[in-house]
N, C-alpha and C positions, 0 to 999 in steps of 0.2 A: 059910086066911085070906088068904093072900099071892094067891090067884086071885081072892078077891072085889076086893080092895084094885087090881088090875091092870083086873078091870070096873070098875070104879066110877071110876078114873082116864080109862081110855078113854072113858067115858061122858061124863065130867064134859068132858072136850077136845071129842067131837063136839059136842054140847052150844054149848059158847062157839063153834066156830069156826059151826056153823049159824045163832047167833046176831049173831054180827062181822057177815056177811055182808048183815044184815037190818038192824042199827043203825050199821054205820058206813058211808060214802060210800064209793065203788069209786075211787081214782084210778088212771086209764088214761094218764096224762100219760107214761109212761116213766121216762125219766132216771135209769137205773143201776135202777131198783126191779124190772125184770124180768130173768128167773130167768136168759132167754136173754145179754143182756146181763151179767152177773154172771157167766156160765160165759167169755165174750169178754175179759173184763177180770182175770180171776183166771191164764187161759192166757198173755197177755201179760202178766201179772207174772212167772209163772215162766218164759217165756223172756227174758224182761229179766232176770232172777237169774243163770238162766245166763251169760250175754253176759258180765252185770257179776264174774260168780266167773274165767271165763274171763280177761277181761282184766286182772284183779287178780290171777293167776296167772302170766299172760305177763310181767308188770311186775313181779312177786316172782322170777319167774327171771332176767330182765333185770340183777336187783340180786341176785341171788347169793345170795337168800333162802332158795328152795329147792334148791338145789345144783346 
């Protein structure tokens, strides 16, 4: 049962996205919605993390926090 229910899901997803494609407009404008962009800005949060854990650390040793 659990293999029909796994077809019938995959079906029912190709299905809508086949259809998305044909009823809703395409925007090509950019702005953060592509995939490329998204991989750019998620890498520079996580070296902004680091920097920011870094210097949060340097400054907890400064003050004796972490010994």
């Amino acid at each position: 049962m659990k293999n029909i229910r796994d077809r019938f899901a995959l079906l029912v997803t190709e299905v809508t996205m086949a259809l998305r494609g044909r009823l809703e407009p395409v925007d090509e404008r950019g702005g953060g919605r592509n995939t490329d962009e998204g991989f750019h800005i998620s890498g520079g949060a996580v070296v902004a993390g680091a920097i920011a854990a870094g210097v949060a650390a340097f400054v907890a040793r400064r003050l004796g926090a972490l010994g």
